[in-house]
N, C-alpha and C positions, 0 to 999 in steps of 0.2 A: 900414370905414376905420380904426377904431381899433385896428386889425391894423397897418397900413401905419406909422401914426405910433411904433406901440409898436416896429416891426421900426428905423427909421431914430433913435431913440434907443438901442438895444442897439447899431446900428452905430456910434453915435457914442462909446458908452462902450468899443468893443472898438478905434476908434483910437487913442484916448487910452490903454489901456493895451498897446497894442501898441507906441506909441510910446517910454512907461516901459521897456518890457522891452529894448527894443530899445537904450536908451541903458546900460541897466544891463547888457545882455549886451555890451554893445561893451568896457565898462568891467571889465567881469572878464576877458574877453578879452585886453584890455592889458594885467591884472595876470598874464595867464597864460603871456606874451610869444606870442601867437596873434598871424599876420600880419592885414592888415585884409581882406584876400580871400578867409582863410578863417574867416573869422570869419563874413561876409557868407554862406559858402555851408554853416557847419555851426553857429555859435551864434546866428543872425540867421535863417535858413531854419528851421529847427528849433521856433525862439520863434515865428515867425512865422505859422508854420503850424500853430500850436498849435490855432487855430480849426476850419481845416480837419479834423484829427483829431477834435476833441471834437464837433461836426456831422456829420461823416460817421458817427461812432460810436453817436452818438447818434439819426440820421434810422435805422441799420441797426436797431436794438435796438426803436427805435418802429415798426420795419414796413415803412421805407420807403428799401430798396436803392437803387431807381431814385431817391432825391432824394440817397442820401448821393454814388452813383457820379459824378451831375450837378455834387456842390459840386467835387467832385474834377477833371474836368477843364473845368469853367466856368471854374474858380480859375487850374489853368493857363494855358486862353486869358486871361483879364485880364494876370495875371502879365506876358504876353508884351507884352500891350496895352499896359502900365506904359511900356513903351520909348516909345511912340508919345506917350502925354502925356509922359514926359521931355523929346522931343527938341521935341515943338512945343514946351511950357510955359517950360523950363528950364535949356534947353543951347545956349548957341552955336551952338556946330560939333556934328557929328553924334554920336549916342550911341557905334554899333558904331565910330566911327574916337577916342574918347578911352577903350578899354579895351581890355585887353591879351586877347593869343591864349591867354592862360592860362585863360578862360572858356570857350574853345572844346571841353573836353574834357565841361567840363559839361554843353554844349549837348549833346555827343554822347550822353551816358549818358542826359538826357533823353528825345531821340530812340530810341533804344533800351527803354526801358523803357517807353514809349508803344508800339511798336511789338509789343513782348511781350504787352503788355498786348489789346490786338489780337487775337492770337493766341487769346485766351483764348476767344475765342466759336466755334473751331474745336475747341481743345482742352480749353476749359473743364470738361469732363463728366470728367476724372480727376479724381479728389479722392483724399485722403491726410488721414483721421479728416473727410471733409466739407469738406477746404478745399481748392478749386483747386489742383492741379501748379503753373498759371501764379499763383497768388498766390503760392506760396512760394518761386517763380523771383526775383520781385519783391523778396519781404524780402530773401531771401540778394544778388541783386547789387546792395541799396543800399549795403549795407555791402562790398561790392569795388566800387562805383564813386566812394565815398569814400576808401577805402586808393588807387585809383591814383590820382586827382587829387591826394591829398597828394602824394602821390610825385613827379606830374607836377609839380606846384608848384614842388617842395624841390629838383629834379634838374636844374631847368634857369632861368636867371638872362635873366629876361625885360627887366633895366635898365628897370623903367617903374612905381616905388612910387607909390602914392599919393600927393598931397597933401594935406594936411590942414589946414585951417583954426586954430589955435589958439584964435584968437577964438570959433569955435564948438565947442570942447570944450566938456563937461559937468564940473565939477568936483565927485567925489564918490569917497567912500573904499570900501574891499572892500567893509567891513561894508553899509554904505547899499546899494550895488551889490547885494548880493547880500538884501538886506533889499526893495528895491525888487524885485527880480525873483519871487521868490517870491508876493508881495502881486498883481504886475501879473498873474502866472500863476496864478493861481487865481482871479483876477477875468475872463481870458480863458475860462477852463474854463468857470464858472458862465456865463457870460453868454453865450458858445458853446453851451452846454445850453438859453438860452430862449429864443437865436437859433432855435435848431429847432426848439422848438415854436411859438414864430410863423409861422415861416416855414410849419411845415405847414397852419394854421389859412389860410393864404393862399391855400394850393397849394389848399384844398378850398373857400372862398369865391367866391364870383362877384364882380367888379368892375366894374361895369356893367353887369351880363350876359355879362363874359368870363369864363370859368376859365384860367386859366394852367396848372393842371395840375401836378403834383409833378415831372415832369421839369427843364420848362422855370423853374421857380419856384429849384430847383437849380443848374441851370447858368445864372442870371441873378444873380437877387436873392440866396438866399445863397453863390453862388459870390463877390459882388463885396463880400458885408461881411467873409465872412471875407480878403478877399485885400486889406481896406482897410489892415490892417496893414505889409502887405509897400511897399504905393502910400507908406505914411506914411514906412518905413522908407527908400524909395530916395529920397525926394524931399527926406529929411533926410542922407543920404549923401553925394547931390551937390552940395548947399548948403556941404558939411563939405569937397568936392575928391574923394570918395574915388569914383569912378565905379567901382571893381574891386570894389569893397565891395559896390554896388546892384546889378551884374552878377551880385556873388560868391549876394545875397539874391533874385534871380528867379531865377536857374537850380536854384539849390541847394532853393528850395522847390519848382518843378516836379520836380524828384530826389525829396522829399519825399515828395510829395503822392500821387504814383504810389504808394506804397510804401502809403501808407493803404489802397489795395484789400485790401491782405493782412489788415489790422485788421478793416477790412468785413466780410471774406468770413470770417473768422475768429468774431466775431458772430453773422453769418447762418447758423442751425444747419437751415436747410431745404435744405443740399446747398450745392452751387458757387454764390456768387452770379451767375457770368457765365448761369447757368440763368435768374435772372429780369430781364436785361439785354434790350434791343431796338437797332433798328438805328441809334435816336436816340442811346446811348453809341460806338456806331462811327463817326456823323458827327461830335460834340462834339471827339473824339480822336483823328478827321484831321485836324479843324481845326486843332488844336492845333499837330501836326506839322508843318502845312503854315508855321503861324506859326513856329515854332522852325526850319525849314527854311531861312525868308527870313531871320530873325533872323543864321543861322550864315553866309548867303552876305555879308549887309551887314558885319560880321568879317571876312570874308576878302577883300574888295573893299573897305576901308575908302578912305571919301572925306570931308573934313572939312568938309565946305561943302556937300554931298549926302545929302539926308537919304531916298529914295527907299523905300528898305527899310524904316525905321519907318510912313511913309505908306501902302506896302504892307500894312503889321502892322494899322492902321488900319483899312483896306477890311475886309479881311478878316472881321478879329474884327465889324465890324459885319454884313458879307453872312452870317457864321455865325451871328450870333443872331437875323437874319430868318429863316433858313432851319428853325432849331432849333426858333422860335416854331412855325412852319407844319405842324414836327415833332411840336410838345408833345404830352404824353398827363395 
């Protein structure tokens, strides 16, 4: 038990500095005249997901694939899930009808790179020095699925900026900004690193006489401390008006997030890691899909008053983590 209390004190100290970063990335951002949407989906995802990275890198190096690939898209299902406590908790009118189609390209690259990723357990077995084809499909079109959302951003005038709160601005200068962010980032690192090792002591303890198992310990418990940052970061967004911002920070970290298999597998020096995957990483990353799929139709069906779609996001991610459970190894 004294697992359990030591894991939800690590995740209390990685909101609090997800939060920090998050305010100090927002804030060099402005001074870098960065719009607030993509700030949300490349200095706010990036920070965010810092955890994600340093546990998945970390569960790889300790042994254990199958927990870091689990934090990876556990993280994304929550991520998506974030909509659903948004929209009950904190939002009027519906999430997908107060943000702009400009997130919809993101939605797509996620989907996409989910779906590659897929792939891998057919074509996983090429490797190139030991690393998956399909991982380093992954790294190369993070980085073009970034160049065209800029693109897509700068090329076409969507009339629909943010609002921002004044009253809840952060007032603080480069220097702090960027004195803050380094400090929060290296407290995310560290404590991302003994996240993992909790969390493994977890995965191999009995709790009651249950095992939970390293899969399911991944795609639950540390899927949801590392993605507490991103929960922390949109819920302070919306508070602030900037709904394209909290959009710009879930899609932009499932973009992310995917992209860490290449780190993974990069790591993993016993071959491809899609070799030591099972079909509990193929249900985790349909699920996911299937929530980013509902996510993209409630966008394009925007109703302000209709919240149907995050309710759907809801079910879901919960029938996925019974299912996952039943899956666990």
């Amino acid at each position: 038990m004294i697992y359990i209390f030591v894991f939800f004190v690590l995740a209390y100290i990685i909101i609090m500095a997800g939060k920090k970063l998050s305010i100090c990335g927002d804030k060099i951002g402005e001074e870098m005249g960065l719009e607030k949407s993509w700030v949300g989906i490349i200095m706010l995802a990036s920070i965010t997901s810092l955890p994600e990275l340093i546990t998945s890198a970390s569960s790889t190096l300790m042994g254990n694939p199958d927990m870091a690939i689990s934090n990876i898209f556990g993280s994304n299902l929550f991520n998506i899930f974030i909509i659903f406590i948004l929209d009950v908790f904190f939002i009027k009118n519906s999430f997908s009808s107060s943000i702009s189609m400009k997130n919809y390209l993101s939605a797509f690259f996620s989907i996409l790179l989910t779906t590659i990723f897929l792939l891998g357990f057919v074509l996983g077995e090429i490797t190139i020095f030991k690393v998956s084809f399909i991982s380093i499909i992954l790294f190369i079109l993070y980085f073009v699925a970034i160049k065209l959302i800029y693109e897509f951003e700068h090329n076409y005038d969507f009339n629909d900026p943010d609002e921002i709160n004044p009253e809840d601005s952060i007032i603080m200068n480069m220097n702090q900004a960027k004195k803050g962010f380094v400090i929060s980032g290296l407290t995310v690192i560290t404590t991302g690193i003994a996240l993992t090792y909790v969390a493994d002591k977890i995965a191999n303890t009995p709790i009651f006489g249950i095992s939970l198992g390293e899969s399911f310990v991944g795609v639950i418990l540390l899927a949801l401390a590392t993605s507490l940052p991103e929960l922390t970061v949109s819920i302070q967004a919306i508070r602030m008006g900037s709904f394209n911002m909290a959009a710009g920070n879930i899609l932009g970290s499932n973009i992310f997030n995917i992209t860490i298999v290449f780190i993974a597998d990069l790591l993993y020096r016993k071959g491809s890691i899609f070799q030591s995957l099972t079909e509990f990483h193929i249900i985790s990353s349909v699920m996911s899909l299937v929530v980013l799929m509902v996510f993209m139709i409630g966008v394009l069906f925007r109703k302000k008053k209709i919240k149907i779609d995050s309710w759907i996001i809801g079910v879901v991610y919960i029938l996925a983590m019974y299912i996952l459970y039943l899956k666990r190894y």
